[in-house]
Biopython code that builds the backbone (N, CA, C, O; Angstrom):
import numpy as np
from Bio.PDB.StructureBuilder import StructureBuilder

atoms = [
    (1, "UNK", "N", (-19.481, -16.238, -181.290)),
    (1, "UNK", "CA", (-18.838, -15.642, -180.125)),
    (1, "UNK", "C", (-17.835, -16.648, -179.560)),
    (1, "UNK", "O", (-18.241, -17.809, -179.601)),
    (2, "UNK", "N", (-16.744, -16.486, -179.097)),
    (2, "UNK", "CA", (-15.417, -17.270, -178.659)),
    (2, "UNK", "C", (-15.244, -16.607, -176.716)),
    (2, "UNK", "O", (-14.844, -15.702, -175.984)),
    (3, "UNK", "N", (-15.877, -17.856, -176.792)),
    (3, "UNK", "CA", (-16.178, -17.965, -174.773)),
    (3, "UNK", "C", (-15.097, -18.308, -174.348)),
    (3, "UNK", "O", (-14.761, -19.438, -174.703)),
    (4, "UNK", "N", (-14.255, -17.651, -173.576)),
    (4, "UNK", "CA", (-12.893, -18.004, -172.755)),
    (4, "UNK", "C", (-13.302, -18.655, -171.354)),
    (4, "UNK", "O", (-14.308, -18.088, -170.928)),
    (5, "UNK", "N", (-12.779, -19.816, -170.371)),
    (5, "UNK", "CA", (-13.612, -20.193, -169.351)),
    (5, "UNK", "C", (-11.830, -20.387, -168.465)),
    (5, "UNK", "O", (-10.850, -21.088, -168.716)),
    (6, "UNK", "N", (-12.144, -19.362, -167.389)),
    (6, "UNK", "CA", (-10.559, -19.590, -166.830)),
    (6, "UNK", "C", (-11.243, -19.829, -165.348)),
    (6, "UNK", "O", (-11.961, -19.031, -164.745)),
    (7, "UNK", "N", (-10.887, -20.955, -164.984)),
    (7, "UNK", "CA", (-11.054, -21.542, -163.446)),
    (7, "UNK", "C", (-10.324, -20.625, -162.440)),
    (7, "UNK", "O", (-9.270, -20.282, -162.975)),
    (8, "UNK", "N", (-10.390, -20.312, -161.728)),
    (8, "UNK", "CA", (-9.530, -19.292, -160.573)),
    (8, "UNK", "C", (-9.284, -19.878, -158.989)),
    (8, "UNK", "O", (-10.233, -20.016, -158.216)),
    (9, "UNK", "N", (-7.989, -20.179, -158.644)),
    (9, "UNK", "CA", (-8.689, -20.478, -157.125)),
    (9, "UNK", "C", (-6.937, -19.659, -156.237)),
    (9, "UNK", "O", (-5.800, -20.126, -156.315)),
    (10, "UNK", "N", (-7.359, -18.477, -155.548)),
    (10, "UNK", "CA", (-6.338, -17.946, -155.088)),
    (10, "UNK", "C", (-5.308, -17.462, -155.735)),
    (10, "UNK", "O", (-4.184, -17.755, -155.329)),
    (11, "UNK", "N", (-5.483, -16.526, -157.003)),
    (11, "UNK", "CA", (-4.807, -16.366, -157.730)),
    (11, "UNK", "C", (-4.828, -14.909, -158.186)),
    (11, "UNK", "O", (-4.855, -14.361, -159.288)),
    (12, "UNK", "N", (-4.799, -14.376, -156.573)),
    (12, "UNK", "CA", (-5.213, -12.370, -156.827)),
    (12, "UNK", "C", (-4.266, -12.019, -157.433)),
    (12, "UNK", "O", (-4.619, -11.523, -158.502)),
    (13, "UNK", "N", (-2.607, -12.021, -157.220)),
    (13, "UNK", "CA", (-1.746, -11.390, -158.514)),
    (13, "UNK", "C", (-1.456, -11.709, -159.354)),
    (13, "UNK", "O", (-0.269, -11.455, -159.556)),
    (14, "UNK", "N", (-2.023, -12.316, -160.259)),
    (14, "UNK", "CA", (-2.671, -13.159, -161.569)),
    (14, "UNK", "C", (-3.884, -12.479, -161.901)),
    (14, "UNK", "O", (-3.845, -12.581, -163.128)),
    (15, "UNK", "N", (-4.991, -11.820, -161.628)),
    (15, "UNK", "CA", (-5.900, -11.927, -162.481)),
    (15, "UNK", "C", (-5.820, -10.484, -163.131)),
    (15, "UNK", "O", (-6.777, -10.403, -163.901)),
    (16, "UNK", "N", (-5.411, -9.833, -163.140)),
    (16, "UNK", "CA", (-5.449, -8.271, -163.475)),
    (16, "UNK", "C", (-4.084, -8.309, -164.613)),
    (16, "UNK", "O", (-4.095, -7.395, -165.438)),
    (17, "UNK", "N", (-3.249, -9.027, -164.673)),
    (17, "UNK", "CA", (-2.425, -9.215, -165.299)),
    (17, "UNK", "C", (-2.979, -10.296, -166.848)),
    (17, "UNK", "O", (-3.020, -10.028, -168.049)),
    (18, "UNK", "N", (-3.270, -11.342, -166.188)),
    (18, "UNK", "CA", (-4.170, -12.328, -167.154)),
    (18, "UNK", "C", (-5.508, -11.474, -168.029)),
    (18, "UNK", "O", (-5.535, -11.488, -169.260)),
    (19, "UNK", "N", (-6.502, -10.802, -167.256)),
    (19, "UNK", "CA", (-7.125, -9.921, -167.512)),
    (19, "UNK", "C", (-7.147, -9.251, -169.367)),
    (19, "UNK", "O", (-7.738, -9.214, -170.446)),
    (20, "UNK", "N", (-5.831, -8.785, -168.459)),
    (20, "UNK", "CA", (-5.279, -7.019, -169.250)),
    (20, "UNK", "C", (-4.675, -8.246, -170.370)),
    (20, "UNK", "O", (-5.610, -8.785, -170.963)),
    (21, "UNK", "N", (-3.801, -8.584, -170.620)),
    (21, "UNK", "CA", (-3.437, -9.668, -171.755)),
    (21, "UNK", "C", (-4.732, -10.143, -172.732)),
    (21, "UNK", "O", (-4.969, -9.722, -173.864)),
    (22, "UNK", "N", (-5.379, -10.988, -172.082)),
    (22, "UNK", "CA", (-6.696, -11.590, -172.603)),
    (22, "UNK", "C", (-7.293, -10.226, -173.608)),
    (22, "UNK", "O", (-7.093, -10.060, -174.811)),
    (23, "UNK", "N", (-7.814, -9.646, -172.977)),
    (23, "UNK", "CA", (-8.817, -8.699, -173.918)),
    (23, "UNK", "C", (-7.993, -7.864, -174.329)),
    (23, "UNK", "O", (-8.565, -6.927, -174.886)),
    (24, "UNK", "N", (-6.318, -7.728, -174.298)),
    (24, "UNK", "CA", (-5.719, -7.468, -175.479)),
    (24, "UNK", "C", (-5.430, -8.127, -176.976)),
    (24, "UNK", "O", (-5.121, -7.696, -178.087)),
    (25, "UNK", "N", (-5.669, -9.244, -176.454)),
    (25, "UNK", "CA", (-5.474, -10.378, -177.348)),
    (25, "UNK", "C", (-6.332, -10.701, -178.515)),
    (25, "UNK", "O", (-6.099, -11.031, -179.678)),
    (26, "UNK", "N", (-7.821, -10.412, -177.538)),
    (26, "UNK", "CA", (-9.216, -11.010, -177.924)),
    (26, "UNK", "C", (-9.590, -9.654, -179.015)),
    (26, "UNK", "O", (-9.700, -9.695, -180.240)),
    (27, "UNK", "N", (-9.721, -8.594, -178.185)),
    (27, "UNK", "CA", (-9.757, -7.218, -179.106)),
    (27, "UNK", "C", (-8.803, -7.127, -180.788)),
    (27, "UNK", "O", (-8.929, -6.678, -181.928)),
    (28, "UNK", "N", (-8.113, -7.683, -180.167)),
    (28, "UNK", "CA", (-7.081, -7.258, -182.075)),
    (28, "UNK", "C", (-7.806, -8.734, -182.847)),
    (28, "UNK", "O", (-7.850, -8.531, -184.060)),
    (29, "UNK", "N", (-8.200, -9.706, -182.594)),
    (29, "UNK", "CA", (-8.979, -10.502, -183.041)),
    (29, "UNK", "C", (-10.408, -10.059, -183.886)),
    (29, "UNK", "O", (-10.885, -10.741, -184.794)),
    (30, "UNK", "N", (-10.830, -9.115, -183.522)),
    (30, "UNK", "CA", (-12.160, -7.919, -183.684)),
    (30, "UNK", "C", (-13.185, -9.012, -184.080)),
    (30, "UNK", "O", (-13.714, -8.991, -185.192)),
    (31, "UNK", "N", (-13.477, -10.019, -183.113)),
    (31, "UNK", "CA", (-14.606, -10.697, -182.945)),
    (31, "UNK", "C", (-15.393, -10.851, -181.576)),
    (31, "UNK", "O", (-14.959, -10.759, -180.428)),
    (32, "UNK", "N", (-16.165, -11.009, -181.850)),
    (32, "UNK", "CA", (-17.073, -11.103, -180.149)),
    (32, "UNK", "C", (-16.772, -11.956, -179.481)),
    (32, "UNK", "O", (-16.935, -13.053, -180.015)),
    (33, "UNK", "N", (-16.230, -11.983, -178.110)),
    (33, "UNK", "CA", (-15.637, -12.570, -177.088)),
    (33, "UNK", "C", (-16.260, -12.200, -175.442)),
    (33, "UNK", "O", (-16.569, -11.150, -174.878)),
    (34, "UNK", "N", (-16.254, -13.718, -175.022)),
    (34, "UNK", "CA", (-16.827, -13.254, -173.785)),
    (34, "UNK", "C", (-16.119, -14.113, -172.588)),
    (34, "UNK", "O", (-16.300, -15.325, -172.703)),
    (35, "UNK", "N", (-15.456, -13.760, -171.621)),
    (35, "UNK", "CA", (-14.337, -14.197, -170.240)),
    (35, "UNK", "C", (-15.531, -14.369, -169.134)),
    (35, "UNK", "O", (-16.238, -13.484, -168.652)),
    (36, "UNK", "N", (-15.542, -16.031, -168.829)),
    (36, "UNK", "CA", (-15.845, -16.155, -168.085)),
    (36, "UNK", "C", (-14.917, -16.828, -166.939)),
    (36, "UNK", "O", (-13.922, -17.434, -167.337)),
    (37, "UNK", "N", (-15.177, -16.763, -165.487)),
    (37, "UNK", "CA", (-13.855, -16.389, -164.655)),
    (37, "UNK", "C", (-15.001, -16.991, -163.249)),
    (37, "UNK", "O", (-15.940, -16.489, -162.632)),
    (38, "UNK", "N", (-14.138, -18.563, -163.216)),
    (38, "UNK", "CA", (-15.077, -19.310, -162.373)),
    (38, "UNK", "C", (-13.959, -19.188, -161.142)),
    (38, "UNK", "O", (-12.805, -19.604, -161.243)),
    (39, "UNK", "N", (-14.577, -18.469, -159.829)),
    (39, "UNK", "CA", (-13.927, -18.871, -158.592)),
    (39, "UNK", "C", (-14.321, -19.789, -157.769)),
    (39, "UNK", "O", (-15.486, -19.940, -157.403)),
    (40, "UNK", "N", (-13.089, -20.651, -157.331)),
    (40, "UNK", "CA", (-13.041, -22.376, -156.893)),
    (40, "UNK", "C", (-13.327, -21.554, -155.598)),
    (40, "UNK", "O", (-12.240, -21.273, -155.093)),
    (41, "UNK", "N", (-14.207, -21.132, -154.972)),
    (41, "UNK", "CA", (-13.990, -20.670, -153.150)),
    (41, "UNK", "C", (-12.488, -19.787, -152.876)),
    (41, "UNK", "O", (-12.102, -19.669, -151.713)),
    (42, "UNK", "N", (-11.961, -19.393, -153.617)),
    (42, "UNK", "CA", (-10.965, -18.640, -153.321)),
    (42, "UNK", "C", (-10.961, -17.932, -151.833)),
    (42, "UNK", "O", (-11.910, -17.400, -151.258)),
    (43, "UNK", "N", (-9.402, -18.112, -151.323)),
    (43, "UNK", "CA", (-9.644, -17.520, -149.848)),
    (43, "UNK", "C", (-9.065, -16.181, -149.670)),
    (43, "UNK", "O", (-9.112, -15.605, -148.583)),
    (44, "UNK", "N", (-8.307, -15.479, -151.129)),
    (44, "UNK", "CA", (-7.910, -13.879, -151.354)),
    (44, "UNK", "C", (-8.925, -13.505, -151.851)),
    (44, "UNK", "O", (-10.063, -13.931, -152.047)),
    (45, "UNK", "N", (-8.213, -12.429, -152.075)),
    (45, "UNK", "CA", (-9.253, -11.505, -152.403)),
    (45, "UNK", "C", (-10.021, -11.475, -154.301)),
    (45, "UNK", "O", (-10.795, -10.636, -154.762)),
    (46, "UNK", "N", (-9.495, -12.566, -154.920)),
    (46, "UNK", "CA", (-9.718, -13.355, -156.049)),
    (46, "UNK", "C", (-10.994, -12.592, -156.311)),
    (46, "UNK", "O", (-10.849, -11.442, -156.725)),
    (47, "UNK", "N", (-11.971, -12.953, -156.171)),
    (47, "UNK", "CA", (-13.463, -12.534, -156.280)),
    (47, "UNK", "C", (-13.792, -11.284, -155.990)),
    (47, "UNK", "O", (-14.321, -10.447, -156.722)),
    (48, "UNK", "N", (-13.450, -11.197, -154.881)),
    (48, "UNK", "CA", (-13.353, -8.895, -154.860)),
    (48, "UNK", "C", (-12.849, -8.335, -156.200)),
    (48, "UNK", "O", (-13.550, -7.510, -156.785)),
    (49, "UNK", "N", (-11.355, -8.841, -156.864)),
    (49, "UNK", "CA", (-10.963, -8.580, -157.631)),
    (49, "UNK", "C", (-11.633, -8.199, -159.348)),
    (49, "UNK", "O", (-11.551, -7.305, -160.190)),
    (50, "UNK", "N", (-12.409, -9.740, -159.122)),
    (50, "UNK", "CA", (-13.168, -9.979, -159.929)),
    (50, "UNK", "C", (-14.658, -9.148, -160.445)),
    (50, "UNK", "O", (-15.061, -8.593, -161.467)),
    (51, "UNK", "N", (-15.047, -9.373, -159.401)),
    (51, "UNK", "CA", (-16.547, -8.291, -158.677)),
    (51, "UNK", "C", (-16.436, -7.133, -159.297)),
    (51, "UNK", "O", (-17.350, -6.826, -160.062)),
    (52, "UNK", "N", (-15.051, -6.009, -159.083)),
    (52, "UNK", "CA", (-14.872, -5.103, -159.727)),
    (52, "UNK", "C", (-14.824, -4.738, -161.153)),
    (52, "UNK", "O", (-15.235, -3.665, -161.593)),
    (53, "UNK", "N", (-14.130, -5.995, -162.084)),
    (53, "UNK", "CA", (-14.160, -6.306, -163.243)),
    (53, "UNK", "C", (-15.231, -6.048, -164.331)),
    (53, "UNK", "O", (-15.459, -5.388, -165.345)),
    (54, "UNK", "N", (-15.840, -7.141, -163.345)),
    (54, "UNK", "CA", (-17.504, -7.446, -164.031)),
    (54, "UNK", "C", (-18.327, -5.857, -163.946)),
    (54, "UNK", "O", (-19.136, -5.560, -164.824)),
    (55, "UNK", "N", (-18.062, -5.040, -162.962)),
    (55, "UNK", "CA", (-18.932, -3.628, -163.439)),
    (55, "UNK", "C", (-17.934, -2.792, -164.344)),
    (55, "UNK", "O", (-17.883, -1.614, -163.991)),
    (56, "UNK", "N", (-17.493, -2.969, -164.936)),
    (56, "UNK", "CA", (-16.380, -2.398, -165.607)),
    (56, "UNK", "C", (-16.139, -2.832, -167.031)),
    (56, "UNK", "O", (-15.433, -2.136, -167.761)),
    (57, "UNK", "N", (-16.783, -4.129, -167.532)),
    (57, "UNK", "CA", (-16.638, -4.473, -168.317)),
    (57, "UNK", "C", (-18.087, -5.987, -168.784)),
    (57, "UNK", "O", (-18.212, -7.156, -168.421)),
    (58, "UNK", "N", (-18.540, -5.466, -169.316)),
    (58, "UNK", "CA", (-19.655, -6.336, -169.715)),
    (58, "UNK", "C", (-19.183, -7.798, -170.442)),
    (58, "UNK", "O", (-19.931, -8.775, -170.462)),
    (59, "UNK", "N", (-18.109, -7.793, -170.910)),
    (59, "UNK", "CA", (-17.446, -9.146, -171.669)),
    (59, "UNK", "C", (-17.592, -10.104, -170.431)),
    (59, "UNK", "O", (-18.100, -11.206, -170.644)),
    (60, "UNK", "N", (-17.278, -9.853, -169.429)),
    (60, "UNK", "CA", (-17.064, -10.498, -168.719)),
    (60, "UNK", "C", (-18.071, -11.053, -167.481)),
    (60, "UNK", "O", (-19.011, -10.425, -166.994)),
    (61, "UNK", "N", (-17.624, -12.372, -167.117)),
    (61, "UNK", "CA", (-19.034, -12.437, -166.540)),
    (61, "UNK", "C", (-18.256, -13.423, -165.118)),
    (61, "UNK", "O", (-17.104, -13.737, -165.414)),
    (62, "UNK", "N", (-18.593, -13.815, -164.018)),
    (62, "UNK", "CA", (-17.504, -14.274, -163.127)),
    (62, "UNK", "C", (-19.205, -14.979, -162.416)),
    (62, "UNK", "O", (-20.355, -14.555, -162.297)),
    (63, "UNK", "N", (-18.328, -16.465, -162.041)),
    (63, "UNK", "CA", (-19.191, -17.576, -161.436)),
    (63, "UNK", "C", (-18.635, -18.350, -159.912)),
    (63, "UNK", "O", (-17.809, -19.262, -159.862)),
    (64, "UNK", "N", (-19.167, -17.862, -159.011)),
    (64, "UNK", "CA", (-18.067, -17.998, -157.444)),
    (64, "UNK", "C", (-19.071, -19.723, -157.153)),
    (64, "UNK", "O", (-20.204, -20.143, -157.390)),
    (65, "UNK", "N", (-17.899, -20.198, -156.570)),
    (65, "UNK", "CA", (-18.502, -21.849, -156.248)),
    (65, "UNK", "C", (-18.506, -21.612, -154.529)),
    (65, "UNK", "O", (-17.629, -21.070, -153.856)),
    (66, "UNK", "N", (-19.569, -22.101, -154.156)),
    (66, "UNK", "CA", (-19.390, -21.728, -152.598)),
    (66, "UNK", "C", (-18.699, -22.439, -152.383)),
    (66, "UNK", "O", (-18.314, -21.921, -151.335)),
    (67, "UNK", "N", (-17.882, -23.646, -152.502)),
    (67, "UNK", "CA", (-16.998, -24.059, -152.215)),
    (67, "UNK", "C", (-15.801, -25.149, -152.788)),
    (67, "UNK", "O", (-16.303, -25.839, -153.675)),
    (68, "UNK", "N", (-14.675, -25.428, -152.593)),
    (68, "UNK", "CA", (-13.452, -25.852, -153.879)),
    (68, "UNK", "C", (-14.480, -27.231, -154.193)),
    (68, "UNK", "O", (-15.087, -28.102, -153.569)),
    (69, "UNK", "N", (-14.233, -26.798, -155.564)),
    (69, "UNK", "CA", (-14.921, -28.312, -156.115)),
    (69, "UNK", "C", (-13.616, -29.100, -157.093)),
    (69, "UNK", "O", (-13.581, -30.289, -157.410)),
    (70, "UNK", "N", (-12.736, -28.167, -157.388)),
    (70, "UNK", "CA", (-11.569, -28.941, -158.205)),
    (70, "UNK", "C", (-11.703, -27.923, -159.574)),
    (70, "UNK", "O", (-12.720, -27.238, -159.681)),
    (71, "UNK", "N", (-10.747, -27.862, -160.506)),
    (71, "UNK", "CA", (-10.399, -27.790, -161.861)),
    (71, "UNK", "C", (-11.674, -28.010, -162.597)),
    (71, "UNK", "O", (-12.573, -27.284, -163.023)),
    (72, "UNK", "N", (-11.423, -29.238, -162.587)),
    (72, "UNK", "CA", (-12.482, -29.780, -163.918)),
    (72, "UNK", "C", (-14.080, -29.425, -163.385)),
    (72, "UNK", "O", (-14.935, -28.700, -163.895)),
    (73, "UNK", "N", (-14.092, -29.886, -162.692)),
    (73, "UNK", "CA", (-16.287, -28.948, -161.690)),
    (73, "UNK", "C", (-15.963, -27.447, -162.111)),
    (73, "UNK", "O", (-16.988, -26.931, -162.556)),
    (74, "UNK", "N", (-15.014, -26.682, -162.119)),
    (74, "UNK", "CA", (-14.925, -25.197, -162.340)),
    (74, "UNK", "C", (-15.069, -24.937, -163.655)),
    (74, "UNK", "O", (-15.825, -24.077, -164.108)),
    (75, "UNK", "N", (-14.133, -25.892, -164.499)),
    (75, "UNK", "CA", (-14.339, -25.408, -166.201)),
    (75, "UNK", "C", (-15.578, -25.935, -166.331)),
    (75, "UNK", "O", (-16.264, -25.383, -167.191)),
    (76, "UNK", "N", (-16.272, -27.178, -165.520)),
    (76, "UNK", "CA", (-17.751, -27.812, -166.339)),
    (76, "UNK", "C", (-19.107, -26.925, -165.768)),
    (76, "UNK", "O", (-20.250, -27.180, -166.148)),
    (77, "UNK", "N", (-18.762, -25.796, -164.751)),
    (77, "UNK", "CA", (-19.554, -24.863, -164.379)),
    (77, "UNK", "C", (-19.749, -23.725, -165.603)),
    (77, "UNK", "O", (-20.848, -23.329, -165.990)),
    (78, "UNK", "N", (-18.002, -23.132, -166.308)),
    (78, "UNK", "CA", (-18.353, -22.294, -167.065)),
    (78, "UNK", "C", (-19.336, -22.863, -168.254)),
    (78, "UNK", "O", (-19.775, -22.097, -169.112)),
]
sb = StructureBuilder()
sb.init_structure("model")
sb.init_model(0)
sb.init_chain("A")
sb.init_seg("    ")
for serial, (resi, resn, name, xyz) in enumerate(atoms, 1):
    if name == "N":
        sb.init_residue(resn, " ", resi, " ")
    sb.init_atom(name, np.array(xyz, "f"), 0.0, 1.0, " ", f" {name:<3s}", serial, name[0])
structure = sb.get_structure()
């Protein structure tokens, strides 16, 4: 399985776009893939965004940090 790990922090018109790309990408690949989608405390609506995702699509799995820990704490969470 090929685990994607994308850090997020305030980046609501970005993720639906990034999203829709990704598991276009991953799909013509026709291997098992799974998006995980770590939010740094985001202060949009980032995680709402996300929230919705995740019932919508089982690939995906989303990890909220109660609060900004940085880049690298976000990818070493996924």
């Amino acid at each position: 399985m090929i685990s994607l790990v994308i850090p997020i922090h305030n980046e609501e018109p970005s993720i639906l776009p990034l999203y829709d790309r990704l598991t276009s990408v991953m799909e013509r690949l026709q291997r098992p893939f799974e998006i995980i989608f770590i939010d740094d405390a985001s202060t949009d609506r980032s995680f709402d965004l996300l929230a919705n995702l995740v019932e919508t699509d089982a690939r995906l799995k989303v990890i909220r940090l109660r609060r900004s820990f940085g880049q690298t704490a976000a990818l070493s969470a996924g």
